[in-house]
N, C-alpha and C positions, 0 to 999 in steps of 0.2 A: 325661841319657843318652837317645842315640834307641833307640826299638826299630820291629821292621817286621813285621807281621804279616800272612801269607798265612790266607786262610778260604778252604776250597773253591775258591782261585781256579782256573777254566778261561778257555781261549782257544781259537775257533775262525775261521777264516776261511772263510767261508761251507758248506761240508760239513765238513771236514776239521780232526779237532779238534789244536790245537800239542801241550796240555796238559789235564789236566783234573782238578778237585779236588784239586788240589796246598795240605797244612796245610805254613806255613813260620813261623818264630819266631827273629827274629835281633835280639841287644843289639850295644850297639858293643864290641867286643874279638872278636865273631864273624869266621869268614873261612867263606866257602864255596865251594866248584866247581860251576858247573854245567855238568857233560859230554854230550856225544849226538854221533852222526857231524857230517855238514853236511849242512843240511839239515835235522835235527833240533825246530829252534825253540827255541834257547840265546838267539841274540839277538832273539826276540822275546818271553821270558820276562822279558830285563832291561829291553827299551823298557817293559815292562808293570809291572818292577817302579818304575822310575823315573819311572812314570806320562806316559812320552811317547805312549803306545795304550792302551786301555782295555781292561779285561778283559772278556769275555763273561758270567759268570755270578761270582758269588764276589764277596771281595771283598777289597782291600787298604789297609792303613791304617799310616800313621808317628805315634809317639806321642813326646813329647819332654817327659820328668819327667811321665810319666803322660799330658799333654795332647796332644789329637789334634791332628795336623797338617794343614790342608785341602790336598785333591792340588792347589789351586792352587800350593801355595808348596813341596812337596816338592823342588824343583830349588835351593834353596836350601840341604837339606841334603846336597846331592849332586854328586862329579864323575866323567866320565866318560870314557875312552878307550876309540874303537872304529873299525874300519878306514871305517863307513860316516859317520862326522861328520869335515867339510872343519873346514883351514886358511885362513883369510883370506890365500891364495898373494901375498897384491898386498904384504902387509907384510913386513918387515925380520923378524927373531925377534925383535929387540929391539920391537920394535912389535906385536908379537904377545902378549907376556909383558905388558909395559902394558896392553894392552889387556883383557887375560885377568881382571888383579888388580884391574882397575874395578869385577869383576862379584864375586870372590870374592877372600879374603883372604889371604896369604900362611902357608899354614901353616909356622908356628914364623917366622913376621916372616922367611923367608927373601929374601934383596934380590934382585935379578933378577941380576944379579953371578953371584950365587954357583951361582945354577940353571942357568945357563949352562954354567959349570964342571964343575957335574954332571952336566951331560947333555955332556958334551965339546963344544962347541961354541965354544969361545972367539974361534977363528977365523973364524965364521960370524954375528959377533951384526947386522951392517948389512946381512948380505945376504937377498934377498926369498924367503919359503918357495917360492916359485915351481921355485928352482934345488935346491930339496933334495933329496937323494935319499930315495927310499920309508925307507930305514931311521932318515934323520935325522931326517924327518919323527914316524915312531913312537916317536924318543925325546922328542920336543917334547910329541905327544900324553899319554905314561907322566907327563912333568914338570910339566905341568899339572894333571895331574888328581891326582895323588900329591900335590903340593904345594899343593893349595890345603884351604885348614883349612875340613875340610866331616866330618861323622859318617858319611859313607858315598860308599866308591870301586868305582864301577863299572867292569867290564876288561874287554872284551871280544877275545878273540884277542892278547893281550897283547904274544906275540914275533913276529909278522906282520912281516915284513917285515927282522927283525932276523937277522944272522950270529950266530956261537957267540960273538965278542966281546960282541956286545950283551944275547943271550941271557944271559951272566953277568953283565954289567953287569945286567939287570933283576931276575935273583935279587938279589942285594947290595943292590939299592936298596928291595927289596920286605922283605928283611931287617931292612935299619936303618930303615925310615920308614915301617916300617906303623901305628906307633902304636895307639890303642887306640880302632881306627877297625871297622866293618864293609866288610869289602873282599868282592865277588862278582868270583871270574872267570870269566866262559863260555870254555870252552875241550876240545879235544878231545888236547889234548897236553899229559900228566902233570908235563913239565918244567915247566908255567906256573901250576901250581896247587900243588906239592910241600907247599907252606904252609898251605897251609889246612885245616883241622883238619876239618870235614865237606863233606859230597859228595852230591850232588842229580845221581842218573841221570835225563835227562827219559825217557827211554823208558820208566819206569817209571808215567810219569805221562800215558800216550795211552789 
């Protein structure tokens, strides 16, 4: 079972602090929000939790069956949808999805078939992310990261991009297939967090 544990983590970019002494304690079956206007440093509490920036002072650590995880290898327990990580535009979806499941495994062995189907895109599997629309694209982003058998999903702005069809479609999908997994979503809109059982105001923590 992974667990992740915040010590006094702070973040500052050179005067101005994101966050500071923030204690956090999440097992897998956890879900949390973390809310703030824009602007706030939502997403750069989760680069820092995903150890893609380092934190300033403090410290953060992944333990898995008690054993520490070195922040070398934490991406391996983790996937991530967020509006600022690209698409490789040049590939097919179907050559997207292959290429994705090289790196991480299919959670529940789902075939590329069928994530397709879920993400509606049946009609779209040869054609290059290039032509997609911003909202197709964000369902690409949600099905990746949701579907790959990782202890911990990171969400950043989750329905970015998505109409009120998709916006249900993403509740429904967050429903059935959160598993018993640690999901964070940074978000400032209640509809994309409804789920989550505790709530991290960073305003709280400047």
């Amino acid at each position: 079972m992974l667990k992740i544990h915040l010590n006094e983590a702070s973040k500052r970019f050179q005067y101005e602090w994101i966050f500071k002494n923030l204690n956090l304690h999440l097992a897998q079956g956890d879900s949390l929000a973390i809310t703030g206007g824009n602007g706030s440093g939502k997403s750069t509490l989760l680069k820092c939790i995903s150890g893609a920036i380092p934190i300033s002072s403090g410290n953060i650590t992944y333990r898995q069956s008690e054993k520490k995880i070195p922040e070398s290898d934490w991406y391996k327990s983790l996937a991530i949808s967020a509006p600022y990580l690209e698409l490789p535009e040049e590939f097919s979806l179907l050559e997207v999805i292959d290429f994705h499941f090289k790196f991480k495994r299919p959670f529940h062995q789902i075939q590329p078939a069928e994530l397709i189907e879920l993400l509606y895109l049946q009609e779209h599997s040869s054609k290059p992310v290039s032509q997609f629309s911003s909202g197709m694209k964000q369902r690409l982003k949600l099905g990746l990261a949701l579907f790959s058998d990782v202890p911990l999903v990171l969400l950043d702005e989750p329905t970015s991009n998505l109409d009120k069809k998709g916006i249900a479609w993403y509740t429904d999908l967050m429903a059935k297939h959160q598993g018993d997994r640690i999901v964070i979503v940074c978000s400032n809109e209640p509809r994309e967090y409804e789920f989550c059982r505790q709530k991290l105001a960073l305003e709280d923590f400047k």
